[in-house]
Legacy VTK file of the C-alpha trace (Angstrom):
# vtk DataFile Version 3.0
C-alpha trace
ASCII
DATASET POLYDATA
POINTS 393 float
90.202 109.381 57.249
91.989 112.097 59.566
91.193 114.370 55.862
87.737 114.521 56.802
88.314 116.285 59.857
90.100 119.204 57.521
93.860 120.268 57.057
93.877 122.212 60.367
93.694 120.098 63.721
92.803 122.558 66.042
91.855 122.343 70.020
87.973 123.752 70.613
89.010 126.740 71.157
91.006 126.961 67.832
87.967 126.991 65.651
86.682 130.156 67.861
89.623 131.956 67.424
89.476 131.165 63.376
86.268 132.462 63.416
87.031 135.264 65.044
89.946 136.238 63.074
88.328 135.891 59.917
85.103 137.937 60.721
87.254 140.576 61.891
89.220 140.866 58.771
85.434 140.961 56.993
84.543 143.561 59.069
87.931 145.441 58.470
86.974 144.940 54.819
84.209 147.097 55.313
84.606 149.466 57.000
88.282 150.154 54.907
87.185 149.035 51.962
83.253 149.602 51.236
82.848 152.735 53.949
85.694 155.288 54.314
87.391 154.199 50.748
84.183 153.639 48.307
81.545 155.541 49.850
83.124 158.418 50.810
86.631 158.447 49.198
87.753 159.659 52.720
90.909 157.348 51.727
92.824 155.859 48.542
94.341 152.588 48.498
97.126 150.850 47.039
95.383 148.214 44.325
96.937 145.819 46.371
95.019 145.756 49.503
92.048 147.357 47.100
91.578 144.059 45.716
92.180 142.040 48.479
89.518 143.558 50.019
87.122 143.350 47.320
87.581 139.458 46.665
87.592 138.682 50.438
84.188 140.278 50.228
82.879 138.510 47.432
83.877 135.165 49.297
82.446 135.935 52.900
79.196 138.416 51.915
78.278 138.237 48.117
78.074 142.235 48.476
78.507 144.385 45.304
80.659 147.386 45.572
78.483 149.696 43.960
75.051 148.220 45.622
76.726 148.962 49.099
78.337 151.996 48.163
75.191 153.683 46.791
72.784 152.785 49.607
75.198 153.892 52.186
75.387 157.272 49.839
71.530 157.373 50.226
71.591 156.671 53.740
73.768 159.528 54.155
71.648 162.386 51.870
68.293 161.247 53.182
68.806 159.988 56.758
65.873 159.645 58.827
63.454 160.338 56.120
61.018 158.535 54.556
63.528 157.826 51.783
66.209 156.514 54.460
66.603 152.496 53.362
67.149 151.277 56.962
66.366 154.518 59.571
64.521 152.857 62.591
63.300 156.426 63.555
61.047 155.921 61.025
60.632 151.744 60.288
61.158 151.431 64.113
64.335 149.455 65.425
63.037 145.947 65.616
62.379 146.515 61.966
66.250 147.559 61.438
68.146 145.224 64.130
66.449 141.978 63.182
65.764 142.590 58.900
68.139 144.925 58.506
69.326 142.474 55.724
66.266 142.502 53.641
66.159 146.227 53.394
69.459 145.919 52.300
68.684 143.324 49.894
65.532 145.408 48.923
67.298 148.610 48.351
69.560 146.821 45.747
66.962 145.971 43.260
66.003 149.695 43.360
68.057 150.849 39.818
67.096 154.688 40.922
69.912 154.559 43.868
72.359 152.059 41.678
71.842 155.329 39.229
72.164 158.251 41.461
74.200 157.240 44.153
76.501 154.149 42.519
79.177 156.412 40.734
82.530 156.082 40.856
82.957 151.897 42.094
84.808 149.688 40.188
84.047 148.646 36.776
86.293 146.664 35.568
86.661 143.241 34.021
86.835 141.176 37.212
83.966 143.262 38.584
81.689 142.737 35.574
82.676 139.251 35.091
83.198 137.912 38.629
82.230 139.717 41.305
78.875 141.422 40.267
77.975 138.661 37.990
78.547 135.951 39.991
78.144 137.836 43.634
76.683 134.224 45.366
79.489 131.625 44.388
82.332 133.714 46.224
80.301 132.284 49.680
79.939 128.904 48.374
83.646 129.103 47.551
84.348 130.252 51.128
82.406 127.157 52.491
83.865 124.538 50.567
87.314 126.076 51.951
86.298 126.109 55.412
85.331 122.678 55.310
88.889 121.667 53.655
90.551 123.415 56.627
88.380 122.954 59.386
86.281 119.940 58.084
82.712 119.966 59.995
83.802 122.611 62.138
83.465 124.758 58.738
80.440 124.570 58.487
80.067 126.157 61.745
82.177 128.741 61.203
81.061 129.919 57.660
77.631 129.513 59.295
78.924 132.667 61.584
80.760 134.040 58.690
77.461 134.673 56.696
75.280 135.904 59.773
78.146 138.821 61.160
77.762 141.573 58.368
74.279 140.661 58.253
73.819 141.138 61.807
76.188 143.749 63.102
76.191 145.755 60.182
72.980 146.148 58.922
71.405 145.659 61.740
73.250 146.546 65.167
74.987 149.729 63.082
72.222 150.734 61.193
69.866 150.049 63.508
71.290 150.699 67.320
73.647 153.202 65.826
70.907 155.579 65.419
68.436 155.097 68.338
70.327 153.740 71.395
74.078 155.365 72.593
75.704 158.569 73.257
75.885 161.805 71.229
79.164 163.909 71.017
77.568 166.082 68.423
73.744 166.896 68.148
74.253 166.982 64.432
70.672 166.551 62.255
70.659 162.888 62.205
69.959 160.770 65.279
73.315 159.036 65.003
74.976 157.767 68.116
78.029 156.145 69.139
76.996 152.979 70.419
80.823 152.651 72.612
84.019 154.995 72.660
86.188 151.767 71.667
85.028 150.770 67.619
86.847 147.275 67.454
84.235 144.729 67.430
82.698 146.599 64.231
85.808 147.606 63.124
85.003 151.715 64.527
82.030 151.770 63.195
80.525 151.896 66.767
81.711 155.257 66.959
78.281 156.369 64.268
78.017 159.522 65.558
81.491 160.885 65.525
80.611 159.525 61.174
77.998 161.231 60.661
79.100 164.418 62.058
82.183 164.266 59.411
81.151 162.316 57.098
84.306 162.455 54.876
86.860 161.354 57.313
88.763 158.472 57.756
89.243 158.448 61.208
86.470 157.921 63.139
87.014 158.685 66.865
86.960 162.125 68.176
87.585 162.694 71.254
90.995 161.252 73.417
89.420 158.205 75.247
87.852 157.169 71.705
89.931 154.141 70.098
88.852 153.088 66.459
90.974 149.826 65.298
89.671 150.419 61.613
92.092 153.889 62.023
95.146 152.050 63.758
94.946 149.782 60.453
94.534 152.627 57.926
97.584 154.421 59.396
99.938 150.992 59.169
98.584 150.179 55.585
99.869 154.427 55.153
103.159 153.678 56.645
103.098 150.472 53.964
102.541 153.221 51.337
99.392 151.114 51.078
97.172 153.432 51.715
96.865 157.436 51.463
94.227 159.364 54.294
92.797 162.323 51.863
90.721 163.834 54.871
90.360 163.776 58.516
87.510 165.708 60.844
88.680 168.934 61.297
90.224 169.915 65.014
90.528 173.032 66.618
93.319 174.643 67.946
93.865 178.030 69.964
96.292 180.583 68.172
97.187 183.172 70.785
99.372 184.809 68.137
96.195 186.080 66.112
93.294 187.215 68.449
91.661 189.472 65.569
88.942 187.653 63.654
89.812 186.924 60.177
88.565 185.012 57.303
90.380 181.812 58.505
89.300 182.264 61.925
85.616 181.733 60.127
86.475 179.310 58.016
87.954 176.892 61.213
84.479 178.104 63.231
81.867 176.541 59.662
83.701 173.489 59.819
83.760 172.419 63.426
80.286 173.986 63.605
79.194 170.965 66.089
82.306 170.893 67.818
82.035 174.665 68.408
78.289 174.017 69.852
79.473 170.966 72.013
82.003 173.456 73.353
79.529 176.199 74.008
77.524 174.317 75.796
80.719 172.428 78.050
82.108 175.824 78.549
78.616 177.577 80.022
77.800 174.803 82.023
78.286 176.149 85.321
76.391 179.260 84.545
73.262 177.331 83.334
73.488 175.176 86.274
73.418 177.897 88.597
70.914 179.744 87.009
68.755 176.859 86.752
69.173 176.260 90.784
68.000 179.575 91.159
64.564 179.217 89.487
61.210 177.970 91.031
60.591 174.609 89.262
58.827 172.175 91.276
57.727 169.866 88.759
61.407 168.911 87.538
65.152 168.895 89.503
67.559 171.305 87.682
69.464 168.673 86.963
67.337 166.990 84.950
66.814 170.171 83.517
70.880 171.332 83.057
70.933 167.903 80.877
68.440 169.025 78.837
69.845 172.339 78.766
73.082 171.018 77.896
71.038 169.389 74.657
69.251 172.766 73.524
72.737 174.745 73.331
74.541 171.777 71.201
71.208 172.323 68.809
70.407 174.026 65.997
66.646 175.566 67.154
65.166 173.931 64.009
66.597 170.379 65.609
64.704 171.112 69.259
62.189 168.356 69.152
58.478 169.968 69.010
57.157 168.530 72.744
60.435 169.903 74.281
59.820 173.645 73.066
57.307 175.126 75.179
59.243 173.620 78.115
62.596 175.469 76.376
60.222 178.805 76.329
59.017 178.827 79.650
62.589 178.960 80.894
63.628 181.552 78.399
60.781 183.575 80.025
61.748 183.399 83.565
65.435 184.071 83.260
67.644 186.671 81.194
70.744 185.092 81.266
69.422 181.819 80.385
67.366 183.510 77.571
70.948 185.291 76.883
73.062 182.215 76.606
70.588 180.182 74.444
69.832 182.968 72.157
73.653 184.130 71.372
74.141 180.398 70.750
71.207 180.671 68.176
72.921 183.218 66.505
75.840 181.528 66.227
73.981 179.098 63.792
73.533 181.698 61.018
77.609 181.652 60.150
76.910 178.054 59.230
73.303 178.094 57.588
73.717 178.403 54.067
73.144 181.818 53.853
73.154 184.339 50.786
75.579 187.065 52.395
79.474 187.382 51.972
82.103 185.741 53.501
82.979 189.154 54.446
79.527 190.269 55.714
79.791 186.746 57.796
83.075 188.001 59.525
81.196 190.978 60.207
78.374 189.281 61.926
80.928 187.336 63.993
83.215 190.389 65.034
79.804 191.699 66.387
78.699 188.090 68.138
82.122 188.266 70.137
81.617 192.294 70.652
77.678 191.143 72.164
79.276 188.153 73.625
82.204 190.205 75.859
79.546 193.230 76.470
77.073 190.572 78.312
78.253 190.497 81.945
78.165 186.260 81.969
81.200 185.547 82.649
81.525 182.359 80.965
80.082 183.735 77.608
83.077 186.539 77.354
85.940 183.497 78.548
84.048 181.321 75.144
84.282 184.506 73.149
88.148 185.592 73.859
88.811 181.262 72.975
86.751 181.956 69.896
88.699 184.449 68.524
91.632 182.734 68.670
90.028 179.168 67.287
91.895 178.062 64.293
92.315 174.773 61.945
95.106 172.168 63.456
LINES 1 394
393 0 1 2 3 4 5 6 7 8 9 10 11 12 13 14 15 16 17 18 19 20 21 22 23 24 25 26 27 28 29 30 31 32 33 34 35 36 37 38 39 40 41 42 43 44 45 46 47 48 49 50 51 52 53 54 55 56 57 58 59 60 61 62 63 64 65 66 67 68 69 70 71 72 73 74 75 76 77 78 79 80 81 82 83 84 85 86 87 88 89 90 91 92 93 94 95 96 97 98 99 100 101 102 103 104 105 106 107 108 109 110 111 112 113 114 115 116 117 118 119 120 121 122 123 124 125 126 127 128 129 130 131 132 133 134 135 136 137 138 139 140 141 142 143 144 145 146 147 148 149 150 151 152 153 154 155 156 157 158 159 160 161 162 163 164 165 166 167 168 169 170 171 172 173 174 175 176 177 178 179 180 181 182 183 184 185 186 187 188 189 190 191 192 193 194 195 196 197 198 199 200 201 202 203 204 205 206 207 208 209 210 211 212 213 214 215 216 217 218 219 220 221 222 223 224 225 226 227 228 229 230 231 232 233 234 235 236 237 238 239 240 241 242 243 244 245 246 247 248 249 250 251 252 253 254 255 256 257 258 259 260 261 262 263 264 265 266 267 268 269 270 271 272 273 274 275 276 277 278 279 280 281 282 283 284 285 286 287 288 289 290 291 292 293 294 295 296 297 298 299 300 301 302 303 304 305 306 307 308 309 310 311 312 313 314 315 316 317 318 319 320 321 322 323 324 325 326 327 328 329 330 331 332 333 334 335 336 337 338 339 340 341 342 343 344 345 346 347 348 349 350 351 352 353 354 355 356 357 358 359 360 361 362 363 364 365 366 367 368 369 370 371 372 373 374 375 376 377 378 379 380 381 382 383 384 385 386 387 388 389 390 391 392
């Protein structure tokens, strides 16, 4: 009877590691497979690990390609709107973290987002036949293996199998990822990244850094930032499994070209949040200072310089409402603060979508960094000289 107890005899501890294993490669699934590769094509894949992916999917989630891939799309063009399928800045994060599975569920009978946002996933025989048709007998498949392998202990384990996308995608991601962490970027959205290492979710902690470049593949940032789901997309590239079609942009300094050209605007649009995280690193110490200088009783400046730190990273239009009269009253009792925020306003029009010229936009910036080295703050003319020289890696 030894067959009842499954093929595998493993030690307590054996069936934990299993599980582990195996909702890690479910979660690499995703996040390769469903998220940089199908949603945003920030990858191509060999049909080899393509359709791995896809059939370990079908056995541990039931998902459909094209369901997932279209209400991620959605997610992505109407975040934190009404028309969002799982923002909790507007259905409130209890909402998202605990049932974050039934909006899923709920978005995929919509036909409007299968339509709109569903192009371009796989449509082939196996797909229309197998996969889509029969989404719900991959996970009974996947239980009755478990048992042969594990015996009771499979039950256990598919039991955690079926609850981990469930729970740390829809819900912890989708849910935590955009109300609880920190913020490299103060892009539109109210992504965060929930930790600077992305391996229990595969990088998908790291929401933020996504949403800010939505097209990459790689989805840490900044040097201390470790995303496993990049470490495997770069061996499966080395396999000639795998080819990365886009990355987030990085800057460099070219000390070779300090007149402003057409490229030197191009690198500034698409780092635009990278350039306003900068700008407001780089004038910390002379908003600090000017902030210790002012008579504010009713809050400490540092308190304030975090805040302050917020407003330059910001578009104005992004300030929330309660926080702008505060923002004002500061303008109004201090130049150079009033200076500093305002040429980082300006800053915003080079990457508003704007009806004048590349050419005309050059011209605006040639007179930003002219303002900029003219002002006296010493910190402002030090980020102007590094801007001219910012360039594409």
């Amino acid at each position: 009877m030894n067959w009842l107890n499954g093929l595998l005899d493993l030690p307590w501890w054996g069936y934990i590691v299993a599980a582990l294993i195996l909702t890690h490669i479910t979660i690499a699934s995703v996040t390769i497979f469903l998220h940089r590769h199908q949603a945003h094509r920030a990858l191509d894949l060999h049909p080899i690990p393509s359709h791995f992916f896809r059939f370990w999917l079908w056995l541990t989630t039931g998902m459909v390609t094209k369901q997932w891939a279209a209400i991620h799309r959605k997610h992505h063009a109407r975040c934190e709107t009404a028309e969002d399928p799982h923002s909790p800045q507007v259905l409130g994060i209890k909402k998202v973290l605990w049932e974050g599975a039934e909006l899923y569920r709920a978005a995929c009978k919509d036909q409007s987002i299968m339509d709109k946002f569903g192009h371009g996933t796989p449509d082939d025989w196996l797909e229309r036949n197998v996969y889509s048709k029969h989404n719900a007998k991959g996970i009974v498949l996947m239980l009755i293996i478990n048992l042969m392998l594990f015996g009771p202990a499979g039950l256990t384990i598919w039991a955690v199998q079926m609850v981990w996308i469930p729970f740390w995608a829809a819900g912890v991601i989708n849910g935590l990822g955009h109300f609880w962490g920190y913020r490299n970027f103060e892009n539109e959205d109210a992504s965060t990244n929930l930790v600077p290492w992305g391996i229990l979710v595969g990088g998908e902690e790291l929401h933020n850094n996504h949403h800010t470049f939505g097209t990459s593949a790689k989805l840490s940032y900044k040097w201390y930032e470790f995303d496993i789901g990049w470490m495997y997309i770069r061996i499966l590239e080395t396999l000639k499994l795998a080819t990365v079609r886009r990355v987030a942009p990085q800057l460099a300094q070219d000390p070779s070209r300090p007149q402003l050209d057409l490229e030197h605007l191009q690198a500034i649009v698409a780092n635009r949040y990278a350039i306003a995280a900068r700008y407001a690193r780089e004038l910390k110490a002379e908003y600090y200072a000017e902030l210790g200088k002012l008579n504010l009783p009713e809050l400490p400046s540092t308190m304030l310089g975090r805040k302050m730190k917020i407003w330059l990273k910001q578009d104005a239009k992004d300030t929330p409402e309660a926080e702008r009269a505060q923002l004002a009253q500061l303008l109004e009792q201090s130049q150079v603060l009033a200076t500093i925020y305002n040429m980082r306003q300006e800053l915003t029009r080079l990457w508003e979508r704007s009806s004048l010229t590349r050419e005309q936009l050059l011209n605006e910036l040639q007179d930003w960094c002219g303002r900029a080295e003219a002002s006296g703050i010493a910190a402002l003319q030090r980020f102007s000289l590094s801007l001219r020289q910012t360039a594409l890696a």
